[in-house]
N, C-alpha and C positions, 0 to 999 in steps of 0.2 A: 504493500500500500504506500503512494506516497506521499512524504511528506505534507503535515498542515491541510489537505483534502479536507478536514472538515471546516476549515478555517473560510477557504477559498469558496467552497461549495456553497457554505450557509450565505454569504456576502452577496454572490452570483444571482443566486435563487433568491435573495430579496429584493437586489434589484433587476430582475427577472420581472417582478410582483409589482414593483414602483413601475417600469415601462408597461406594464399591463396597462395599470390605475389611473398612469399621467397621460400615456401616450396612446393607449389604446393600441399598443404594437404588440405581437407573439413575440416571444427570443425562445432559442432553444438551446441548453446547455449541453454542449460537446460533449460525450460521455466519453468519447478517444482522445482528449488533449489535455487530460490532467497530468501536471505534471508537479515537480514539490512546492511551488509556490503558486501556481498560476490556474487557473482553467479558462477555456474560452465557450462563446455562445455566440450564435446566429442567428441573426433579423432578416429572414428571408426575404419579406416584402420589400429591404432596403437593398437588398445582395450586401448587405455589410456583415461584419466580425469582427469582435473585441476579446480581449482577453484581460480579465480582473487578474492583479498581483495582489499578495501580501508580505509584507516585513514584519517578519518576526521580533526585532529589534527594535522599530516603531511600533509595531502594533497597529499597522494603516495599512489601507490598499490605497492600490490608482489602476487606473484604466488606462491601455492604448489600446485603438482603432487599427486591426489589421488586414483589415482588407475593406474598401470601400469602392463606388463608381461617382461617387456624389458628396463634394464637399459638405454642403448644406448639409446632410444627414449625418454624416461628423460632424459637425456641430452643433447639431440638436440634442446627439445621442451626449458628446461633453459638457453640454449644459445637464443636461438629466441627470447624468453621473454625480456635477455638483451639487446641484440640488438635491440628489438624495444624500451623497455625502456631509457637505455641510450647510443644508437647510437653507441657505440662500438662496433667495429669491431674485433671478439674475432678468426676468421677462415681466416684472410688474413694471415696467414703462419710466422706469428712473436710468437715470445716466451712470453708469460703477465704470469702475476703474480698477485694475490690479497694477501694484505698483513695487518695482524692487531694483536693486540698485546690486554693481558687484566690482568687487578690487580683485584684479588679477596681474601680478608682477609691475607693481608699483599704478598701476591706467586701473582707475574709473570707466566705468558704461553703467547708464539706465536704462528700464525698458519699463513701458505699461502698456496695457492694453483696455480700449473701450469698447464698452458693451451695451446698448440699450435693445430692451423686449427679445433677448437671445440670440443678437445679430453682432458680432465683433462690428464695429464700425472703424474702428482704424487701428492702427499698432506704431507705437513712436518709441526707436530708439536711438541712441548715441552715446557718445565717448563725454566724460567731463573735464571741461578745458580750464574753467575755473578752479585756481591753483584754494580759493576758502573755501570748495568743496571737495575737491579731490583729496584734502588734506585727511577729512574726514573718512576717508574710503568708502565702501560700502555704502554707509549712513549719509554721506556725500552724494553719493546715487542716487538714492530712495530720494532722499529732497527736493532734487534735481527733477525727478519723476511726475512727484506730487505737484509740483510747479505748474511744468508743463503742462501736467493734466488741466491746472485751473487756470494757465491762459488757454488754454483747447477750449473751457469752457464758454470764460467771457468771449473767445472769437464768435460763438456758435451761439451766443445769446441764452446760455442754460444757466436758469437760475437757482436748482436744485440736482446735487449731484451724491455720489456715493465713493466712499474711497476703502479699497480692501489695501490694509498695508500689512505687513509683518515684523516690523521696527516698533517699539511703543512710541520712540522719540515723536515718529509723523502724527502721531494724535496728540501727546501728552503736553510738546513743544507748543501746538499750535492751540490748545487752548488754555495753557498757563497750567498744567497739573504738573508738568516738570519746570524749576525756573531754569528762564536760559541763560547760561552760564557764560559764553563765548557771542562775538561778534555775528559768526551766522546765525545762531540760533538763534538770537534776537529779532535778527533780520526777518528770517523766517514765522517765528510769530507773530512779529508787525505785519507783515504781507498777508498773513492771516485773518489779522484780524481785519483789515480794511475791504477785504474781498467780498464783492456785492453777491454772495453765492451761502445758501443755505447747504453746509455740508454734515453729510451722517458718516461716521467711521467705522470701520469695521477692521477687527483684528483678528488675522484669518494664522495660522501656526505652519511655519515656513520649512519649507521641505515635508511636506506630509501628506502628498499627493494630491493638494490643489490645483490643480492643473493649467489655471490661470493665473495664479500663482509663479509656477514654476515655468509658465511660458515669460512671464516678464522676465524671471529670471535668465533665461533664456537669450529672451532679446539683450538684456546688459550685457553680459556673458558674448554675444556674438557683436556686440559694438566694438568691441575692444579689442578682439581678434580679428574684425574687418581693419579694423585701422593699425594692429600689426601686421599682417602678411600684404597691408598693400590694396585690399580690394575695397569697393563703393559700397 
């Protein structure tokens, strides 16, 4: 028998049960591709296939999509995932944001990603140039992230948005629960607080198969090596 199979299977089969309820779709569980960590399931109506992991060491699963013909249906079935995973409501018609930030051999990159009623609507990332953020590494990012997001916002006239961060700094900074101690984070809270935008926060637990999450992640992580090896 292997490994964790009842871990994988019970997780599978629920949210087997959640695409029934939410989506009104069949999934059918691969009884031939269990393997010690993983098993996969079939949404025939979509010709796609997923495969649920778990970490033992976390204590978490995530999903990747492996075999698909139809982005839209990867990204329905990803939102689903989150939503069952962690209850977030990514399609009630509000503006979110995943936001994250990453140091890799001394270079900064940020990534986020925007999502309103379960449609990504854009992905921004890049390299941080400014030496009061980069200083910061990582937390440098994230900032850098969150920014962005809220001039993304004012360009685009939205006056209600939603921010998933993983840093406590990007909430606690910005409504005064942490005092800021240093020149940026001041900065950053002033900028806060003046911004004509009604924001809700959300602390979402980094690395732990949030998937939009770890695609910001992602995005920072790939700014930083586009702009070592050279390419756009």
């Amino acid at each position: 028998m292997t490994k964790f199979r009842d871990e994988v299977e019970k997780e599978s089969l629920r949210f087997i049960n959640f695409l029934k309820q939410t989506l009104n779709l069949t999934a059918e569980l691969d009884l031939n591709s269990y393997r010690d960590y993983s098993v996969s399931t079939n949404i025939p109506a979509m010709n796609l296939r997923f495969t649920v992991w778990y970490s033992p060491k976390k204590k978490s699963y995530k999903i990747t999509i492996i075999q698909s013909d139809d982005p839209a249906n990867c990204e329905k079935i990803q939102m689903a995932w989150h939503a069952f995973q962690f209850r977030d409501n990514l399609e009630n018609g509000e503006i979110h944001a995943f936001v994250d930030g990453s140091f890799i051999d001394n270079d900064v990159g940020y990534g986020l990603i925007i999502i309103q009623d379960g449609v990504v609507l854009q992905e921004i990332q890049g390299k941080v140039t400014q030496p009061e953020y980069s200083a910061y590494h990582q937390v440098g990012g994230e900032l850098i992230a969150v920014v962005k997001f809220f001039e993304w916002c004012i360009k685009n006239k939205i006056s209600r948005c939603i921010v998933h961060y993983d840093y406590d700094g990007i909430y606690k900074w910005a409504t005064g629960e942490w005092r800021a101690k240093n020149a940026l984070t001041q900065k950053y809270q002033e900028y806060v607080k003046k911004l004509p935008l009604d924001i809700t926060w959300n602390k979402v637990k980094g690395h732990s198969g949030n998937i939009w999450n770890e695609q910001a992640d992602r995005l920072a992580k790939e700014a930083i090596k586009r702009k070592a090896d050279g390419t756009n």
